[in-house]
C-alpha positions as CSV (number, residue, x, y, z in Angstrom):
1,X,-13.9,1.0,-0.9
2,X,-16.0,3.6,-1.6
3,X,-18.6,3.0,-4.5
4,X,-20.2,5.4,-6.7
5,X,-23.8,5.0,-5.2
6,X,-22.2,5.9,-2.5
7,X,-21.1,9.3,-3.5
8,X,-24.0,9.7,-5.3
9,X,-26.5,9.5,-2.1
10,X,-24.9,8.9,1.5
11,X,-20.9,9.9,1.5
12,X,-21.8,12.2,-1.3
13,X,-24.7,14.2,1.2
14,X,-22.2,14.3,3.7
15,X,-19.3,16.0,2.3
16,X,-21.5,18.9,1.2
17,X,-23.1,19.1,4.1
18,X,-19.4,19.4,5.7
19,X,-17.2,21.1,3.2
20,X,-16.2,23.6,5.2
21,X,-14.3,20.9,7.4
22,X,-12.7,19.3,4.3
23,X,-11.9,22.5,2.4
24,X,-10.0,23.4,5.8
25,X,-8.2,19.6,6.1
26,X,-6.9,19.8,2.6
27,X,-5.9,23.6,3.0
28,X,-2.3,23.2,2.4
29,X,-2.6,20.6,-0.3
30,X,-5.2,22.9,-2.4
31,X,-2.2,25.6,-1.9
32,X,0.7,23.4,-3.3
33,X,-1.9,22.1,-6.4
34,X,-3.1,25.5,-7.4
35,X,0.5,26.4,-7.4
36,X,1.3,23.5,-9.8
37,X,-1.7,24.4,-12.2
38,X,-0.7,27.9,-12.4
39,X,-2.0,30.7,-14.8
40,X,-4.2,29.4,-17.7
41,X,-6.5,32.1,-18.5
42,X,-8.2,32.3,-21.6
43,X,-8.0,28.3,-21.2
44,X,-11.1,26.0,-21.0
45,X,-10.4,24.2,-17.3
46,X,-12.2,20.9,-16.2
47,X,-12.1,20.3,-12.5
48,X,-12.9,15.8,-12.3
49,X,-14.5,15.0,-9.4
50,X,-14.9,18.5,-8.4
51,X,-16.2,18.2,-4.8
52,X,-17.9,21.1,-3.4
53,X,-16.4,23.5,-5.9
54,X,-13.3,24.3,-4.1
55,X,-10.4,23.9,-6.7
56,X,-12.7,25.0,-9.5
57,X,-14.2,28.1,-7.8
58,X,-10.0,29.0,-6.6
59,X,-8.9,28.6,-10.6
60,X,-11.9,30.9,-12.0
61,X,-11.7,33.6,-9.6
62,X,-7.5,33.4,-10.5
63,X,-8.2,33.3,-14.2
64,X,-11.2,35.4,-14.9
65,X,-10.8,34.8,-18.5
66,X,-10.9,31.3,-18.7
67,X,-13.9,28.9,-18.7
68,X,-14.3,26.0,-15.9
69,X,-16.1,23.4,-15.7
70,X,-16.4,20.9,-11.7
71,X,-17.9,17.4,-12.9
72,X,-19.2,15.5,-10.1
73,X,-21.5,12.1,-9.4
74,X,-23.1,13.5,-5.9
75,X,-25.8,16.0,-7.1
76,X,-25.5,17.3,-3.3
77,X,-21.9,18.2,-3.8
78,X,-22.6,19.6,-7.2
79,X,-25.8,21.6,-5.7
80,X,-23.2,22.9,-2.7
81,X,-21.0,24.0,-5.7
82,X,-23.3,25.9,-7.4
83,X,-24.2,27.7,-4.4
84,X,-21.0,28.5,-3.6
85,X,-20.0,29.8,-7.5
86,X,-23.1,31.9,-7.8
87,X,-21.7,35.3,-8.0
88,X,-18.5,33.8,-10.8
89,X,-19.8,33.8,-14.4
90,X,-17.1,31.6,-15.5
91,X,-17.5,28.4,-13.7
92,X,-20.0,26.1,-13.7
93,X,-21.2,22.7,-12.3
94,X,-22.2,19.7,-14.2
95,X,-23.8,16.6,-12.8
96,X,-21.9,14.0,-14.5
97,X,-19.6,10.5,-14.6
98,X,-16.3,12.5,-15.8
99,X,-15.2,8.8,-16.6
100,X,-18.0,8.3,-19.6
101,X,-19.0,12.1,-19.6
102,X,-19.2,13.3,-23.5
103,X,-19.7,17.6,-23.2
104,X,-20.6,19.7,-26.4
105,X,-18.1,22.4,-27.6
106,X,-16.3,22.1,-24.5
107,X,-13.1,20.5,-25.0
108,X,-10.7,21.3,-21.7
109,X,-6.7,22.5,-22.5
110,X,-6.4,22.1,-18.6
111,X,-7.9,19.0,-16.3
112,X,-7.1,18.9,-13.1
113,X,-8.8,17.1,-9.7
114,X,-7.7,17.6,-5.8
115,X,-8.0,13.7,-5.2
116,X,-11.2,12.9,-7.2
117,X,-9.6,10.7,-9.2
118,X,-9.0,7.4,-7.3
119,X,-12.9,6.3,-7.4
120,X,-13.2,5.5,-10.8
121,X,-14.3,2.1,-11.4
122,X,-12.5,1.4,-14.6
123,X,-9.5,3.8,-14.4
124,X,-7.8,3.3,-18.0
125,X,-11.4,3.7,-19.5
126,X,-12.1,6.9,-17.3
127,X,-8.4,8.6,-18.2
128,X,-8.5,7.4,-22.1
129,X,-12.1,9.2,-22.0
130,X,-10.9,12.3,-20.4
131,X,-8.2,12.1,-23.0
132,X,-10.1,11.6,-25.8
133,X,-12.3,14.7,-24.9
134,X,-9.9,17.3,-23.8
135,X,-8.1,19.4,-26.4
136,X,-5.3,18.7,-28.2
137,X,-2.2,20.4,-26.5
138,X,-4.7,19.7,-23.2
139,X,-2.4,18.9,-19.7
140,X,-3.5,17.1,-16.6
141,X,-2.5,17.8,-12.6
142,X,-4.1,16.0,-10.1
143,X,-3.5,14.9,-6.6
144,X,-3.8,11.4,-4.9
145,X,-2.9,10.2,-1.7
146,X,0.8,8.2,-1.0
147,X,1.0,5.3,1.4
148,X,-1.8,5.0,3.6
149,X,1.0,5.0,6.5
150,X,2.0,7.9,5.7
151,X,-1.2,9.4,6.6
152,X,-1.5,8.8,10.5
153,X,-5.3,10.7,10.6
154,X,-6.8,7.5,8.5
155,X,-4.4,4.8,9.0
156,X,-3.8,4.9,13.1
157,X,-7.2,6.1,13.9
158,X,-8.3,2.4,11.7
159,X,-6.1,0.9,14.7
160,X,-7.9,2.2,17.4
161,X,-11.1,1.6,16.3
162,X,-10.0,-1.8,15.6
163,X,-11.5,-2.0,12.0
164,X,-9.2,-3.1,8.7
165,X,-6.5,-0.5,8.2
166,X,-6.6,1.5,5.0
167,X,-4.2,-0.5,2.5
168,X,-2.9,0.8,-1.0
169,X,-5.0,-2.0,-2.7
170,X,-6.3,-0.5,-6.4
171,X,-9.7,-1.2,-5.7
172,X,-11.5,2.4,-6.3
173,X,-11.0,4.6,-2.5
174,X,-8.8,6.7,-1.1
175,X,-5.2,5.4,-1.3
176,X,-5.8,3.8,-4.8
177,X,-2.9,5.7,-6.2
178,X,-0.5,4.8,-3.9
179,X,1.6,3.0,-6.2
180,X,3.2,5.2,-9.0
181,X,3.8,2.0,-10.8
182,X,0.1,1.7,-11.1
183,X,-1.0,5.1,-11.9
184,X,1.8,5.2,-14.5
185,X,0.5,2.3,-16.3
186,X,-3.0,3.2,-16.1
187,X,-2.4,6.7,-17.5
188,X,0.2,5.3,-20.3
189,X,-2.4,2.7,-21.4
190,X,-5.3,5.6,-21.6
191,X,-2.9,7.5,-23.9
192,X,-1.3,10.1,-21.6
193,X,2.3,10.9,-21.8
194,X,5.1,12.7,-19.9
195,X,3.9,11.3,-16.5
196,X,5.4,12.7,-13.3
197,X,5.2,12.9,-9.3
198,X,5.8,15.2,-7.4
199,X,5.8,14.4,-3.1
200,X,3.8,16.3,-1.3
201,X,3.6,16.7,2.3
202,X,1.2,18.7,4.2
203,X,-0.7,19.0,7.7
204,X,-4.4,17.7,7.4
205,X,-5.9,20.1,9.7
206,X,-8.7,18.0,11.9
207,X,-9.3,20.2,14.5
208,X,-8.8,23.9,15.4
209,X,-10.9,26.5,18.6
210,X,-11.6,26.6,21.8
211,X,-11.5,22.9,21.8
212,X,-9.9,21.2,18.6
213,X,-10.5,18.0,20.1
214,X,-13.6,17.6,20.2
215,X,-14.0,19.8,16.6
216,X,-11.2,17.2,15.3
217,X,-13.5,14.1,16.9
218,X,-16.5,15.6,14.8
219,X,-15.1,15.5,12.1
220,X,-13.5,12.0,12.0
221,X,-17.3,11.3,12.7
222,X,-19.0,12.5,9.8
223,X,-16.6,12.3,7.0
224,X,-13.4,10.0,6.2
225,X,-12.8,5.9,6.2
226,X,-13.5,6.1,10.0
227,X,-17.0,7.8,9.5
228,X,-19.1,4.2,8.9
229,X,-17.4,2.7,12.1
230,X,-18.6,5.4,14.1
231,X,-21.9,6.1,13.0
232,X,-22.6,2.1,13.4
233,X,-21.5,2.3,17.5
234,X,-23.8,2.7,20.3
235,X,-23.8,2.7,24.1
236,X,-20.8,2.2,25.7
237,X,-18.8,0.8,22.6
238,X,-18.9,4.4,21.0
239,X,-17.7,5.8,24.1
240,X,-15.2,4.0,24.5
241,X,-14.0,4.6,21.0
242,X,-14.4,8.2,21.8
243,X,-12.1,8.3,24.9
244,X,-9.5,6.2,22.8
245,X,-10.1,8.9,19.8
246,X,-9.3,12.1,22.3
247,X,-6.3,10.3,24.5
248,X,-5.3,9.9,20.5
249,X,-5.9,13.3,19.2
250,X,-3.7,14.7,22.1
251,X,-0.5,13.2,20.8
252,X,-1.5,15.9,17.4
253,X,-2.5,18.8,19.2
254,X,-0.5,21.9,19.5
255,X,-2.3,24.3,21.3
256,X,-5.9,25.4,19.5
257,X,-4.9,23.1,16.5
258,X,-4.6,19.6,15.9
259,X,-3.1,18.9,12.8
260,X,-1.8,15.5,11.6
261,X,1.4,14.8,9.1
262,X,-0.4,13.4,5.4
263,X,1.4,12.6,2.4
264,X,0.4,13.4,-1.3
265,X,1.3,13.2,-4.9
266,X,0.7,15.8,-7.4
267,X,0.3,14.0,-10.8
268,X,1.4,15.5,-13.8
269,X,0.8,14.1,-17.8
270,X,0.2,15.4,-20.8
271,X,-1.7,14.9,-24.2
């Protein structure tokens, strides 16, 4: 489980420091979303959980009439953000708790999130909220991982490291949305109707050069449910973890790329 004071200092640092890497892992994913949200501009657009910027800075610069807005608890991700929207006037970056977040004249016809969703703490609260503020016609897409074992790149690597495998328990991570029963319920008690899924699958790009190993073995170190494991080894215990980590990264690697199968939902609902 990762908390919010967690994105807010540690995890949070971290994944702006290394967007680059995640931008590039969920690069197929961000394709098949944008491609769900589709044209909507003259529309006010709120990106929840917004990361670095990427899905928000992608819809601006597609729809330079509409107005977005990324929402995010890590002021490092949101400071990465803003560097990286400088030259759009259309976007912008607020540092904010989307699930209790209340803006002024700003009430989103679009709201969408590329898996920034599955943290909140109190998820009917944080969806009715969201509701409650967007406009009235407003629609929602948003992505969330499926079955944590059908995601080989957090799930085996948990094996090998011999540390508790990723489950699909509701408790605010990554693979809280597994269950479409769940997220279903959650979003019909917050007041959001004409719920669907959509399956998704895509390659979650770890590693690509001259030597995608050891990129792909970077960045399993610094960002994911793997990344606390690691950082806590020393001596010979991290490398042997490492060896284990390459001999495993082979079975994925296909020339200068090592790419791993990873299985999504696109979430659709509306007002």
């Amino acid at each position: 489980m990762t908390t919010g004071n967690e994105w807010r200092e540690a995890v949070g640092r971290s994944w702006a420091e290394n967007y680059r890497l995640t931008d590039r892992a969920f690069a197929g994913l961000t394709e098949r979303l944008l491609g769900r949200i589709g044209g909507c501009d003259g529309c006010q657009v709120l990106d929840i959980g917004c990361g670095a910027g990427e899905v928000a800075l992608a819809v601006a610069r597609g729809n330079p009439g509409a107005k977005v807005v990324g929402v995010d608890v890590s002021p490092h991700l949101v400071e990465a953000a803003w560097q990286r929207g400088a030259a759009l006037g259309n976007v912008e970056f607020v540092l904010a708790d989307a699930a209790t977040w209340k803006p002024e004249q700003f009430a989103p016809h679009l709201l969408v999130s590329r898996h920034g969703v599955m943290f909140f703490d109190v998820p009917v609260m944080a969806f009715a909220n969201l509701r409650a503020i967007s406009a009235s016609d407003a629609r929602m897409v948003f992505s969330c991982f499926r079955d944590a074992r059908l995601n080989p790149w957090a799930s085996e690597l948990a094996g090998i490291l011999k540390v508790p495998a990723p489950g699909n328990s509701t408790a605010p991570g990554p693979f809280a949305f597994a269950d479409t029963g769940y997220v279903h319920g959650i979003l019909d008690n917050a007041g959001w109707g004409k719920v669907e899924f959509e399956e998704v699958d895509f390659a979650y790009i770890a590693g690509m050069g001259d030597d995608p190993i050891s990129d792909a073995l970077d960045l399993f170190k610094r960002i994911g449910p793997a990344a606390p494991a690691l950082r806590a080894m020393q001596g010979d215990a991290l490398d042997q973890a490492e060896r284990w980590i390459r001999t495993w990264l082979e079975d994925y690697r296909s020339g200068n790329l090592v790419a791993f199968p990873a299985a999504a939902w696109i979430v659709t609902a509306s007002k």
